[in-house]
DOTIFI-299134 format. One line per field, with one value per residue (C-alpha): residue number from 1; residue in three letters; z, x, y. Coordinates in Angstrom, 2 decimals, decimal comma. Layout:
# residues N
num: [NUM/...]
residuo: [ala/...]
c3: [Z/...]
c1: [X/...]
c2: [Y/...]
This chain:
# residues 125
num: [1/2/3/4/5/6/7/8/9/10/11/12/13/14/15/16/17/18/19/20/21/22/23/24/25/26/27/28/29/30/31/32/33/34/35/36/37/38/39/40/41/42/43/44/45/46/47/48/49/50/51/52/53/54/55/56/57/58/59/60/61/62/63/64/65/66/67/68/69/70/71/72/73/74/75/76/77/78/79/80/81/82/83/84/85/86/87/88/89/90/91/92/93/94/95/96/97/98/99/100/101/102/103/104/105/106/107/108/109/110/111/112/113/114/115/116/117/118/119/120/121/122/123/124/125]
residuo: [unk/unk/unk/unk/unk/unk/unk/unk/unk/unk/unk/unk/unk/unk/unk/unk/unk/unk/unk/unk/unk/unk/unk/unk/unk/unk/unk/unk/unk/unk/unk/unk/unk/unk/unk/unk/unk/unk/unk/unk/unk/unk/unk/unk/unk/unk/unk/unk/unk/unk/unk/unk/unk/unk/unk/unk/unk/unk/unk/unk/unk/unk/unk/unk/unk/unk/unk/unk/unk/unk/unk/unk/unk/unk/unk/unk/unk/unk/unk/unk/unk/unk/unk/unk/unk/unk/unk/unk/unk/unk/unk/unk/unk/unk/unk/unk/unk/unk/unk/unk/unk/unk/unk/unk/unk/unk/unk/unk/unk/unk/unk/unk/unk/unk/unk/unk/unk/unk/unk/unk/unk/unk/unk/unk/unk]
c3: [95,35/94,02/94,64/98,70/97,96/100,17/101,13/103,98/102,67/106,23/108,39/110,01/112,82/111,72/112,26/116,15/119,07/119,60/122,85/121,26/118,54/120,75/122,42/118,85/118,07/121,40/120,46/117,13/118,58/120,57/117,86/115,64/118,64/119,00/115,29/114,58/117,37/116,54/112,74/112,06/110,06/109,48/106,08/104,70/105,32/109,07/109,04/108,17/110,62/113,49/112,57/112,65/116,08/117,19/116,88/118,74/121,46/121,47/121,69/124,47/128,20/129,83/131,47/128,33/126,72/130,06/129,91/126,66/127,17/130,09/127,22/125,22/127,66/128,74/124,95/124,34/127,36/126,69/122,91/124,72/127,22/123,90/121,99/124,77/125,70/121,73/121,68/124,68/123,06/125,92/125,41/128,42/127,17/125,87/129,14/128,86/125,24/125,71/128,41/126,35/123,51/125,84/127,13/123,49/122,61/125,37/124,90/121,34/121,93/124,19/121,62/119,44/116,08/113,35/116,04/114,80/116,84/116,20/118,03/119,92/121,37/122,29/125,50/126,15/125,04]
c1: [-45,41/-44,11/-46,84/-46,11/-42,63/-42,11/-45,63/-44,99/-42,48/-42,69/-41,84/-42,46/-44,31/-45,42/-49,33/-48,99/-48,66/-44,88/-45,09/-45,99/-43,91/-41,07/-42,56/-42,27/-38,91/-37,36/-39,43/-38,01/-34,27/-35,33/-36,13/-33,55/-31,15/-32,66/-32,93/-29,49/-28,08/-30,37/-29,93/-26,77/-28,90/-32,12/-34,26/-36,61/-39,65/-38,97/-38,30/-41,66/-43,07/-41,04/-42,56/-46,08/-45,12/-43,54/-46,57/-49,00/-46,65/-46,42/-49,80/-51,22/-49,62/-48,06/-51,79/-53,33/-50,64/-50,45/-54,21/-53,83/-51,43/-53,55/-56,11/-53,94/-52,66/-56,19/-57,18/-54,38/-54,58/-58,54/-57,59/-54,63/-57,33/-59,94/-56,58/-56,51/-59,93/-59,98/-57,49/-58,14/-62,19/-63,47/-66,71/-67,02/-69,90/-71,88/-74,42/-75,44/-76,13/-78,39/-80,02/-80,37/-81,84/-83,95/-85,57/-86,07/-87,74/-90,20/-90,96/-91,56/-93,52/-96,28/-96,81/-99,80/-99,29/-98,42/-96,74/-94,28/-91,98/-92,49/-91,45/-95,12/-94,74/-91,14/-91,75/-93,99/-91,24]
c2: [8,14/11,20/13,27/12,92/13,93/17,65/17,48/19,66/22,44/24,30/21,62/18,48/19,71/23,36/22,76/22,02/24,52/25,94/23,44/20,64/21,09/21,13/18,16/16,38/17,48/15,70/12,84/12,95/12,73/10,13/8,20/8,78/7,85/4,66/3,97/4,98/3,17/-0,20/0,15/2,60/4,76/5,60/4,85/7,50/5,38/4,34/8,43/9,15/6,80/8,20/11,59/10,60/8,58/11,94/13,81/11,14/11,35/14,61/14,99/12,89/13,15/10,73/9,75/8,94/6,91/5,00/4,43/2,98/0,76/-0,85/-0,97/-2,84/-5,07/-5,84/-6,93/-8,56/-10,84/-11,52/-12,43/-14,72/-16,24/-17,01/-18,86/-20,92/-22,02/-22,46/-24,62/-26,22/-27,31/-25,12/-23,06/-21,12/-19,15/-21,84/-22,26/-18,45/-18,90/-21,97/-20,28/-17,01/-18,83/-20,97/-17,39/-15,72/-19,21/-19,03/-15,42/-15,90/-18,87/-16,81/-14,10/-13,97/-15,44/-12,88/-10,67/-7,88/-5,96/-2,33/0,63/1,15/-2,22/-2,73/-1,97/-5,04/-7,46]
């Protein structure tokens, strides 16, 4: 771990734009606010992550992280939705894979014997 030790000699931010580096700073108060006030202090390693969360914030507009978080909230509820019908026994996709299955079966039984899907005739399937 030494090796990462002062990586960045110039600054936290110095790679970015002057705007969003000033962007990153007030996200970096933020953060330390709300870490100091949560925690009383601040330890180096939740430092380094509230840099690295400064900059991604800094970064993206207000549109984009809002987008995301609909993203998120749209993943997490579909992974909720699949615990349930887990636990629940329920296989709510298990008709359309019978009847998917039941198709590729029939195709497969009407082709010639030997039959090998190549490019030329993929079009024909």
């Amino acid at each position: 771990m030494k090796k990462y030790r002062g990586r960045n000699p110039q600054g936290y931010f110095e790679e970015l734009p002057w705007e969003v580096r000033q962007r990153a700073y007030g996200w970096l108060h933020h953060l330390m606010q709300k870490g100091r006030a949560e925690r009383g202090g601040v330890p180096r390693w939740l430092f380094a992550l509230y840099v690295g969360q400064a900059k991604r914030l800094a970064r993206t507009t207000p549109e984009e992280r809002r987008k995301w978080g609909r993203s998120m909230l749209g993943r997490r509820g579909g992974l909720a939705v699949q615990r349930r019908y887990r636990q629940e026994g329920r296989h709510p996709t298990a008709n359309a894979t019978l009847c998917r299955t039941t198709q590729q079966r029939a195709v497969k039984a009407t082709r010639q014997p030997g039959f090998r899907r190549t490019w030329t005739n993929l079009e024909g399937t």
